[in-house]
C-alpha positions in Angstrom: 146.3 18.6 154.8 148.9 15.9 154.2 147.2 12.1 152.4 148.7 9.3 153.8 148.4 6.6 151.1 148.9 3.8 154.5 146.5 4.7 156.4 144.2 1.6 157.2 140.7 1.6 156.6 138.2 -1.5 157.1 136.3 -1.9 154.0 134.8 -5.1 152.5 134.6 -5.2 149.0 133.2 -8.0 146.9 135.4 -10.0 145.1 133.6 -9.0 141.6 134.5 -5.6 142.3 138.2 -6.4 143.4 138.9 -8.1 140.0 136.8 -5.6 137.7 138.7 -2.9 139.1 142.1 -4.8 138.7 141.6 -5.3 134.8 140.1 -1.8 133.9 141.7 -0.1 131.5 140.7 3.2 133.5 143.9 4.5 135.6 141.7 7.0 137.8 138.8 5.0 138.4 136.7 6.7 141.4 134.2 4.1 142.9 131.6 4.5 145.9 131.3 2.0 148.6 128.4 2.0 151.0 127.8 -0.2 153.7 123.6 -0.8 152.6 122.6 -4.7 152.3 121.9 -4.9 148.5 117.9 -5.5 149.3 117.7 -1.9 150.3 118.9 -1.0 147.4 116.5 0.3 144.3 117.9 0.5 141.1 116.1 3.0 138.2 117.4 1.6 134.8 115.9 4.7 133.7 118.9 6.9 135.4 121.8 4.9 133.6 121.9 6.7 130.7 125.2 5.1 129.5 124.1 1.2 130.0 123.8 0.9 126.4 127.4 2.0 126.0 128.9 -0.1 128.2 131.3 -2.3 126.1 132.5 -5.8 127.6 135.8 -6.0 129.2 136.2 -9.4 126.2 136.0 -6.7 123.3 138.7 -4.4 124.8 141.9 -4.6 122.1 144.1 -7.1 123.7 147.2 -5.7 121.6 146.2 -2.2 122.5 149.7 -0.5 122.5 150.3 2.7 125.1 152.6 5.2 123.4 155.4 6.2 125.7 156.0 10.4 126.8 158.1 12.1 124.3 161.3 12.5 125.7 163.0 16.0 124.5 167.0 16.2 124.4 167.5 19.5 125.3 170.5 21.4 124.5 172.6 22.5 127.6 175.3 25.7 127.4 177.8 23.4 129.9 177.1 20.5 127.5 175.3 18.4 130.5 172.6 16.2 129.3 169.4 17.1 129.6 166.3 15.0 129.1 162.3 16.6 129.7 158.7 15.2 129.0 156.4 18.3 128.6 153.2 17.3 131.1 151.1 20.0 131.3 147.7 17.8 133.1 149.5 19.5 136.7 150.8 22.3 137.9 154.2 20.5 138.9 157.7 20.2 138.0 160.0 17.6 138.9 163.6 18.0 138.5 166.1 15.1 139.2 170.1 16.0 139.2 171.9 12.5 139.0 175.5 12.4 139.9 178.1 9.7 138.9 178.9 9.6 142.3 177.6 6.8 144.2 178.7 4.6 146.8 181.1 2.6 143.6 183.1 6.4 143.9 183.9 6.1 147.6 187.6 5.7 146.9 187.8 8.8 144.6 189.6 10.4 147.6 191.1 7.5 148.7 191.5 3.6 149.8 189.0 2.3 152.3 186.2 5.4 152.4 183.3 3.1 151.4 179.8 4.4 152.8 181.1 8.1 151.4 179.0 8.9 149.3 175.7 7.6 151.5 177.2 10.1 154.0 176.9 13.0 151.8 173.5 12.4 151.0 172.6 11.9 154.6 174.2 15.0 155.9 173.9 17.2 152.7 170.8 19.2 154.4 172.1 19.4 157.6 173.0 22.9 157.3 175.2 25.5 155.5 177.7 28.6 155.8 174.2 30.1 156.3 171.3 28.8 157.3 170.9 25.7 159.8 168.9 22.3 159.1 165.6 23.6 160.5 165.5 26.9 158.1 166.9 24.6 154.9 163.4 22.3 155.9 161.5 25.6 157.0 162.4 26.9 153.4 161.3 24.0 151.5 157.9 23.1 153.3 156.9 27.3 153.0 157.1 26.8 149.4 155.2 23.3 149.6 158.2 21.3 147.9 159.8 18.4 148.3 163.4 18.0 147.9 165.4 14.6 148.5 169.5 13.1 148.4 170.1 9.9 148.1 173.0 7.3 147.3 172.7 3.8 145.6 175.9 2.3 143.9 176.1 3.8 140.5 174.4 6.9 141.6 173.6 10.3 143.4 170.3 11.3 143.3 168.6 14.9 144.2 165.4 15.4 143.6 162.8 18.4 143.6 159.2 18.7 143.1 157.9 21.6 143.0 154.4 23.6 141.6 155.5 25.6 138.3 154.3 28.6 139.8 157.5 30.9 139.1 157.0 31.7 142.5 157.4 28.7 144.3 159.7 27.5 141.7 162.5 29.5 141.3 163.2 30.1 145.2 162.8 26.3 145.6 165.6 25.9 142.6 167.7 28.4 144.4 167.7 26.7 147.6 168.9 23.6 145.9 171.4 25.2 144.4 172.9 26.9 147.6 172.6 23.1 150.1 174.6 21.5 146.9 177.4 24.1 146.8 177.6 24.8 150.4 177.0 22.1 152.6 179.2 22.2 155.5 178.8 18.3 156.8 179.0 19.4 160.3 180.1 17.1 162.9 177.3 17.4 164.8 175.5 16.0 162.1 178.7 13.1 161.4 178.6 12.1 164.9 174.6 11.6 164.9 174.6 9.2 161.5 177.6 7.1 162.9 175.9 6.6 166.2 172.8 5.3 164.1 174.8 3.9 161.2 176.4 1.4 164.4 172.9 0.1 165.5 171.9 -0.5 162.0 175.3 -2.7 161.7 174.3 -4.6 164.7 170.3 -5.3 163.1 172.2 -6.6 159.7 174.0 -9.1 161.9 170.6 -10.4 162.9 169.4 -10.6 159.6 170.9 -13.7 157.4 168.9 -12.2 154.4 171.4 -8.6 154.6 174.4 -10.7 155.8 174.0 -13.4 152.6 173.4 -9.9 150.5 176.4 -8.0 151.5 178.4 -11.0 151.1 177.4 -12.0 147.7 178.5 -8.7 146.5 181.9 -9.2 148.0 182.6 -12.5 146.9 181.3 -11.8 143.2 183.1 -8.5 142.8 186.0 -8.9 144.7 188.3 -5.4 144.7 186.0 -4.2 142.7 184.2 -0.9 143.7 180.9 -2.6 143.4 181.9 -4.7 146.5 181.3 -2.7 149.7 177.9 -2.0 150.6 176.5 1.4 150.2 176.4 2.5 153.8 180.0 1.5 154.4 181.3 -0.1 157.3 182.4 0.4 160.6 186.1 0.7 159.7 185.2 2.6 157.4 183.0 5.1 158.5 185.3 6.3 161.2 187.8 7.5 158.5 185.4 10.1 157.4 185.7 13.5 158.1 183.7 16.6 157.2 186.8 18.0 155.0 186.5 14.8 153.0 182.5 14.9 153.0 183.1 18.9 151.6 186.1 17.6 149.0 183.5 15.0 147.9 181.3 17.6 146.8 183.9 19.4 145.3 184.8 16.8 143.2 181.9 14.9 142.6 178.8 16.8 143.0 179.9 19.3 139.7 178.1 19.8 136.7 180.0 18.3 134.5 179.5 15.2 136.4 175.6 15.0 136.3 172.8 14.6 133.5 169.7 16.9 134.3 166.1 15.0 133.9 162.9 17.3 133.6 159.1 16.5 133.4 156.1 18.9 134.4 154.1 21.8 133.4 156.5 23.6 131.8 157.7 24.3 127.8 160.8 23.2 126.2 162.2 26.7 125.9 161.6 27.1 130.1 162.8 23.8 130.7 165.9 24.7 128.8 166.3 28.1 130.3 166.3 25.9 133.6 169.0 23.3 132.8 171.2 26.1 132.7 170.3 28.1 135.0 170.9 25.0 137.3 174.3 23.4 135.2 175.6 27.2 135.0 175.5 27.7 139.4 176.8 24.3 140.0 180.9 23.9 140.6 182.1 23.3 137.9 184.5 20.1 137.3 185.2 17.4 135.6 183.7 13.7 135.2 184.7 10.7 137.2 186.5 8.5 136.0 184.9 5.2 134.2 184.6 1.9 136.7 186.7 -0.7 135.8 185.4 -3.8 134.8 185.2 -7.0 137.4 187.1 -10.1 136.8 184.6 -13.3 136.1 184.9 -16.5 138.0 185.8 -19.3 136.3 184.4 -22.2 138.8 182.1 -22.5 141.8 182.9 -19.7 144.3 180.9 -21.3 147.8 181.2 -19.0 150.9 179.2 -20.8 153.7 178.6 -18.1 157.0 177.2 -20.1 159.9 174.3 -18.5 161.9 172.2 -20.8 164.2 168.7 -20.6 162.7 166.4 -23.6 161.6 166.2 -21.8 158.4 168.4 -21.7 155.5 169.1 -18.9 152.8 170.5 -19.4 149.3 172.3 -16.9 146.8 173.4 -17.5 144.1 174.4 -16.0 140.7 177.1 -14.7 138.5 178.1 -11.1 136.2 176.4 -10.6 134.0 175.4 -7.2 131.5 176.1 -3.3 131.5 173.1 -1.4 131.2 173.9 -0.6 127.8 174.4 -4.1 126.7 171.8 -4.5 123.4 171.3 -8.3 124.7 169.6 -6.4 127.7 165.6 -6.6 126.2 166.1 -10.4 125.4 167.8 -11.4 129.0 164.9 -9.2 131.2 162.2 -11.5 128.8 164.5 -14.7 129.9 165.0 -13.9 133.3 161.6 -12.9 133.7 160.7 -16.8 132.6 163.0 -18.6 134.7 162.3 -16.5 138.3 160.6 -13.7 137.7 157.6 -13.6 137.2 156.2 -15.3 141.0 154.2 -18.7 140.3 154.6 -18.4 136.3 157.8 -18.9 137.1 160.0 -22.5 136.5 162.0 -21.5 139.5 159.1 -21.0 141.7 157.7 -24.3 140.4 160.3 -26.4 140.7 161.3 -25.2 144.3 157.5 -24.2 146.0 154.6 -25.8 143.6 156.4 -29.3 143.1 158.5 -30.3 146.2 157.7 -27.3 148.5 161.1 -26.6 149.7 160.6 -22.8 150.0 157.5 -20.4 150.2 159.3 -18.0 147.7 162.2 -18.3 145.0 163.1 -15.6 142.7 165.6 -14.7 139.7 167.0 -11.1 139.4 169.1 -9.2 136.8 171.1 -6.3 137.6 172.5 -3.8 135.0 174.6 -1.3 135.6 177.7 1.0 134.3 180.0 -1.7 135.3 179.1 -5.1 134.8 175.8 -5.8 136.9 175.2 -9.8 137.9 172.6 -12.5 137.3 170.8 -14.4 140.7 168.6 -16.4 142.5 167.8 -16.4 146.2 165.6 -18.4 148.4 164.9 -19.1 152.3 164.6 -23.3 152.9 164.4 -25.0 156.2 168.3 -26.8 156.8 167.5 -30.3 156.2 166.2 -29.4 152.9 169.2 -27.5 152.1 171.2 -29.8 149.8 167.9 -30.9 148.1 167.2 -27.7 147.2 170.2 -26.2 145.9 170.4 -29.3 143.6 167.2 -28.9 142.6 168.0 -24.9 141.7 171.1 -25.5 140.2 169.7 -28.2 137.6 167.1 -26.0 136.7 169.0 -23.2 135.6 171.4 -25.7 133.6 168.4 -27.3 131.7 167.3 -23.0 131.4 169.9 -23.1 129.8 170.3 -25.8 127.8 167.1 -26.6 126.7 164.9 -24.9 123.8 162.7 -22.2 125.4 158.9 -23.1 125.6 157.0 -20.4 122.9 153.9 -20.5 124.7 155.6 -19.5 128.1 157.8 -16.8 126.0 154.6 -15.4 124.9 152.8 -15.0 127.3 155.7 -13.5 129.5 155.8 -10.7 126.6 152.4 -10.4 126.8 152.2 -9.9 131.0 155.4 -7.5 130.6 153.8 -5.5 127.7 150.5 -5.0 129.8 152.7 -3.6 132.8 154.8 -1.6 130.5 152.6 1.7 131.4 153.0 1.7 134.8 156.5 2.5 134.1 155.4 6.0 133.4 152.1 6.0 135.0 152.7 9.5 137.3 154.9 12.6 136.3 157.8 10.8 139.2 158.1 7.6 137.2 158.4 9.4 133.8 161.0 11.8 135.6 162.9 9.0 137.2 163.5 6.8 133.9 164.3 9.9 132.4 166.8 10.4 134.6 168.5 6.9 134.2 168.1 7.0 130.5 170.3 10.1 130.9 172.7 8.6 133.4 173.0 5.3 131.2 173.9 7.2 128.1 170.7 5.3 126.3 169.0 7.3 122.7 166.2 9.9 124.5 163.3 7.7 122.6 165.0 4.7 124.4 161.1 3.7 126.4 159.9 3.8 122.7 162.4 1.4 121.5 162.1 -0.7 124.3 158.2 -1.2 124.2 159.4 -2.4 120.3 161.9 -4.8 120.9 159.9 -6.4 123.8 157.0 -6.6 121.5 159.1 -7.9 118.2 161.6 -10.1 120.6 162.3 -13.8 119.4 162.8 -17.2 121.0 166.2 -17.3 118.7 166.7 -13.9 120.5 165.7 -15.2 124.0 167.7 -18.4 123.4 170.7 -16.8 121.8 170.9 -14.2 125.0 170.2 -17.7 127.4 173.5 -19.2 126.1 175.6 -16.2 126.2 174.8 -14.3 129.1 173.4 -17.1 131.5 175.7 -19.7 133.2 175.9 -22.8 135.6 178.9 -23.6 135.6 180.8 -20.8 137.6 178.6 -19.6 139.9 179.2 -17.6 143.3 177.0 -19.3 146.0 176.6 -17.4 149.8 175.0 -19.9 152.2 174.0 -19.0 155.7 173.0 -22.1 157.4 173.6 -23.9 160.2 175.5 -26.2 158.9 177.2 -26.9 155.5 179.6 -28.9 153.9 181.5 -27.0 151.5 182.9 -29.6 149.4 180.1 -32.1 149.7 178.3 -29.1 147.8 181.0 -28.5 145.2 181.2 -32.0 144.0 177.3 -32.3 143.9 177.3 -28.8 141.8 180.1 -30.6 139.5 178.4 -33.8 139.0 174.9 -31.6 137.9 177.3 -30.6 135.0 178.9 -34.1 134.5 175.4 -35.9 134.0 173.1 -33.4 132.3 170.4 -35.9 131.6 169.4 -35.8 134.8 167.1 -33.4 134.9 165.3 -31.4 138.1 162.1 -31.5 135.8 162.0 -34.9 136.0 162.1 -35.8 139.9 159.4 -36.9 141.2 159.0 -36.0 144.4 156.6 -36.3 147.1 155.1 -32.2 147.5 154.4 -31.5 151.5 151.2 -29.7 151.0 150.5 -29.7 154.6 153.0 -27.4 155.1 152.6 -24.7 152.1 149.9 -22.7 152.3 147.4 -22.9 148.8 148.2 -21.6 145.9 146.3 -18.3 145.0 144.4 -19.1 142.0 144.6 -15.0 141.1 148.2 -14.7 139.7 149.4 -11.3 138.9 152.6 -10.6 137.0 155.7 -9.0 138.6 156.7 -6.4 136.5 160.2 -6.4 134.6 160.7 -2.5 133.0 163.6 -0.1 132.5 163.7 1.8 135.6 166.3 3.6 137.5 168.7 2.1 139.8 167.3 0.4 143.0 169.9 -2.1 143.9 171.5 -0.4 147.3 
């Protein structure tokens, strides 16, 4: 029987019980609900042997630290990296292959193939030299594992999970092993994902949110091979072929072109043992070649794209870190203070909690091989537009600028040190940072040094990272509006710059709070952690 973790059930619980089961430190707790009125309930002290035992939630160790898995760096016969976390509590294994061949290694094969390597991850199960898509699936679900290919910009992704049993394991390993190295990318299967690759181009031209997206990454990396989106286009995609699909494997999908990550119920020695049985009965080739690195703007960038809405989105940012960058720590604990972390946030207060303008604004921070970016993105209705944009724009300047509050520093630590072990809170998570620690070329104890530095990290750090890393003066903005005038924004963004005392903090203007819902008064942190790549 299959658990669907959406299914909707109607329970009422008391609020009490809602917040007490939010703050315990317990990570299985298993609670009963009944539907009785509390008067027919009885209650026998003498049953609760453990009330005096009990210890109050205010007495719990508010530094308590949570030690990270022990990452093993395993040695590999085809020297391909190979990261595993012994967990031994289940009788699983999950194995993640990750390729340097994402959508940013479209034009390996040449100009203009963007949405290749998406392709091959779509059509990579479709069937081989020998056995169709329906006995490839059949094979998998007999031995009750889950296998999965995906593409996101940096990377290729394949992933297994599987139960240790030798059994189930090695045939589930070996059928792997045979879709990578002989996928045949029919055309059947082409024909089918360009047919539904067109309708989803048609629902992104409905959508100013994906349009202001796909756009932004154009306009901020230029010819670079970060600028196409992942899925391609529809120029694009009607280049592809399934003799380039199978030379994209050839090429790409090759061991010496991966990093292997391993966690489950297994030793060192098996996991080993695996690595290269797997790195061994890949082709064998060579890495890709390094990204190049995109060329910084020097001045406002503004594309404007008109769509006839009453409603008004806003992007904007500029590049920002690799993922290797040692500033990286101190810039996720900044970012996290200026948009990050929902109503804590001096974004979301200056936009929603003083003036209104939007029901959600929010900082992000890309890192990645190549130089990732730095943005800020919010909805406002159009005759708010201008307002707002000021109002965002002299924010980040006095961000930057100004001395960082300590208090607000500390307690951003504090709410990104509390979420910290969700990062490896199931034998997936550890598995996937695993993975992109491996990709990233970070030290195998990298979660460990990571919890530190967050913990020991400055406001000279913070503030030092601020003024390098963060700018407002050169910043690529995508508007889609009904209406904007391009230069009238320009010279407003220039005079911000010219006349820095005036500041967005103090503006004093009138908050609508007719039409913004309340605030919630229960305010939970959005986590901030190293994870593996997500941006598509």
């Amino acid at each position: 029987m299959n658990f669907n973790p959406f299914s909707t059930y109607s329970i009422k619980i008391p609020l009490f019980v809602c917040i007490s089961l939010l703050y315990s430190p317990l990570n299985h707790a298993e609670v009963e609900l009944d539907n009785h009125d509390e008067t027919d309930a009885v209650i026998d002290d003498s049953v609760l042997k453990a009330n005096s035992t009990l210890q109050s939630l205010k007495n719990l160790d508010k530094h308590q630290q949570y030690q990270a898995p022990f990452v093993q760096d395993l040695s590999n016969n085809q020297k391909v990296r190979t990261l595993f976390v012994s967990a031994t509590d289940l009788p699983i294994v999950d194995i993640q292959l990750t390729f340097n061949a994402g959508s940013s290694q479209d034009e390996a094969l040449g100009k203009g193939l963007y949405g290749m390597a998406n392709m091959a991850a779509k059509l990579i199960t479709e069937g081989t030299d020998q056995y169709t898509a329906k006995e490839i699936a059949s094979t998998f679900e007999g031995l009750g594992a889950q296998f999965s290919v995906t593409a996101y910009r940096d990377m290729f992704v394949v992933r297994l999970r599987v139960l240790s049993d030798p059994e189930k394991l090695n045939p589930a390993i070996n059928t792997m092993l045979h879709v990578l190295n002989h996928a045949q990318f029919n055309p059947s299967g082409l024909n089918l994902v360009l047919n539904n690759t067109k309708v989803g181009q048609k629902q992104i031209q409905e959508n100013p949110s994906r349009i202001m997206n796909i756009r932004f990454y154009r306009a901020l990396y230029g010819q670079h091979p970060y600028a196409e989106p992942t899925v391609g286009t529809n120029g694009s995609l009607k280049k592809i072929t399934p003799e380039l699909l199978r030379a994209y494997r050839q090429k790409l999908l090759v061991a010496q072109n991966m990093n292997i990550a391993i966690t489950g119920n297994l030793t060192a020695a098996d996991a080993t043992q695996l690595a290269n049985l797997i790195s061994q009965n890949l082709t064998q080739g060579e890495a890709a070649q390094a990204l190049p690195e995109p060329q910084d703007q020097s001045d406002f960038n503004i594309h404007y794209i008109p769509f006839n809405s009453t409603q008004a989105n806003v992007m904007m940012g500029h590049l920002a870190i690799q993922r290797s960058d040692p500033d990286r720590v101190a810039l996720e604990v900044a970012n996290q203070m200026f948009g990050g972390s929902g109503f804590n946030s001096i974004l979301m207060k200056e936009l929603r909690v003083k003036r209104g303008y939007t029901y959600g604004a929010y900082s992000n921070l890309t890192s990645t091989l190549a130089q990732g970016f730095f943005s800020l993105s919010y909805s406002t209705e159009q005759n708010q537009l201008m307002d707002s944009i000021k109002v965002a724009h002299q924010a980040l300047r006095d961000f930057v600028k100004n001395p960082i509050q300590r208090k607000q520093l500390e307690e951003t630590k504090e709410g990104m040190l509390r979420s910290f072990p969700m990062t490896f809170s199931s034998n997936a998570n550890i598995n996937a940072q695993i993975a992109s620690i491996g990709f990233y070329q970070l030290p195998a104890d990298y979660l460990t040094q990571y919890q530190k530095q967050l913990s020991q990290v400055t406001t000279k750090q913070v503030q030092k990272a601020i003024q390098k890393h963060l700018r407002a003066d050169r910043l690529t903005l995508v508007v889609v509006a009904p209406t904007l005038d391009q230069n009238e924004l320009k010279d407003m963004l220039s005079a911000d710059l010219a006349n820095p005392d005036q500041s967005s903090t103090n503006q004093n203007k009138q908050v609508d709070t007719q039409a913004m819902p309340d605030v919630p008064t229960l305010i939970i942190q959005k986590t901030i952690r190293p994870q593996a790549e997500s941006t598509k």
